[in-house]
N, C-alpha and C positions, 0 to 999 in steps of 0.2 A: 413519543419522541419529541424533541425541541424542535423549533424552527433553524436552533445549529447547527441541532445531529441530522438532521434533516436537508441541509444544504451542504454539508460537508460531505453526506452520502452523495448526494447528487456533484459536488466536486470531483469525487475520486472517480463517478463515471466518467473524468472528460481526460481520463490520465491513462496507461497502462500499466505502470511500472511504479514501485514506490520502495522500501526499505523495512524491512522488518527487525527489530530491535529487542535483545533477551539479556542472557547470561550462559557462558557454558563454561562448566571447572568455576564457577566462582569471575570470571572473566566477564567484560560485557563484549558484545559483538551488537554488528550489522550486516545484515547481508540484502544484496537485491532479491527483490519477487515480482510476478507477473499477477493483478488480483483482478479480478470481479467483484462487482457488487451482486448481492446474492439474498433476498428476502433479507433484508434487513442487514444481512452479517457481512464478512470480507472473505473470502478463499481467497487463498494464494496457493502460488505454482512455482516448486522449487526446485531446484537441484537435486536429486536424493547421493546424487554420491560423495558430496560435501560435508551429510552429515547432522548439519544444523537443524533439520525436522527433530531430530531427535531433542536439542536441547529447548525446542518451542513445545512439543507436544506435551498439553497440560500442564505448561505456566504459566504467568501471565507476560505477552509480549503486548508491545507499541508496532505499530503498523504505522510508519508515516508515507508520506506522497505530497506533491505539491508540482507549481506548474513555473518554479521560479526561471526555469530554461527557455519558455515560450516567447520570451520577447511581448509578453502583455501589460498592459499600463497595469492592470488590477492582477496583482500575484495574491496568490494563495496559500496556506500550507496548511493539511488535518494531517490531525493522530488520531486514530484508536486504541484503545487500550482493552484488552480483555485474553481470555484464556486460550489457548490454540487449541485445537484437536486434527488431529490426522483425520482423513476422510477420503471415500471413495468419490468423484462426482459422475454428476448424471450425464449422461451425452449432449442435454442441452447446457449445460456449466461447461463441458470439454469445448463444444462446438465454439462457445459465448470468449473462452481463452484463445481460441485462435494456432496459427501455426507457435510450434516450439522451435528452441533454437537447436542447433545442431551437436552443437558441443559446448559445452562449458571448460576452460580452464583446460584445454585438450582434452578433455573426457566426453565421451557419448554424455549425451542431455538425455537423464530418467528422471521422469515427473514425479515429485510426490505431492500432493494437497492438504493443505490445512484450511481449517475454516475457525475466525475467531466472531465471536458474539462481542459486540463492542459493547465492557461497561462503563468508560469514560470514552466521550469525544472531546475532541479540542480544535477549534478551528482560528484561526489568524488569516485576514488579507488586509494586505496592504496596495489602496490606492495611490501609484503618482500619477494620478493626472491633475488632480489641483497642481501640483508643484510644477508637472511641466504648463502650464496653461498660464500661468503665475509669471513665470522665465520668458513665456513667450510675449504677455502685456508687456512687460519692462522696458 
């Protein structure tokens, strides 16, 4: 792995939530997910009654996440990119996801899991603290 792929994985640990990105019917979509980082790769935790497992399991999706909400001088944003597979997880991946939410979209919340092997990473951060530091000599 890069020193990129390598800090972008350790980004996405400092996040919960991120967007996972496909096609279904010819269509693109986005939807929220809850991941982990997981030996290398990303699980995610979705909805299953929405659906969209189905148009991620064995294609390739974008996994993005970023930290541009936190109010931090140095924002962030990665992507992965690699093939979804559905997947059962272990208790220690269940434990490491945390409480689920209750319902989705008024519907009881059932989990499904994907786990993607990222074969592109992309990462982007963008520092303003020179610019605010800059504003503030002036």
């Amino acid at each position: 792995m890069s020193t990129d792929e390598i800090r972008a994985i350790e980004l996405l640990n400092g996040v919960s939530y991120g967007r996972v990105a496909t096609s279904m019917r010819a269509m693109p979509f986005v939807a929220p997910a809850r991941h982990i980082v997981d030996d290398g790769g990303v699980l995610l935790r979705m909805h299953r009654g929405l659906g969209y497992h189905r148009a991620c399991a064995g294609s390739v999706v974008a996994y993005g996440a970023d930290n541009f909400n936190s109010g931090a001088e140095n924002l962030w944003s990665v992507q992965f990119t690699g093939t979804a597979e559905v997947v059962e997880p272990t208790e220690e991946q269940l434990a490491a996801f945390g409480a689920a939410p209750q319902v989705v979209d008024g519907e009881p919340f059932e989990p499904v899991y994907m786990r993607i092997e990222p074969q592109f990473v992309t990462l982007h951060e963008l520092d303003y603290t020179m610019e605010r530091h800059l504003h503030h000599v002036a």
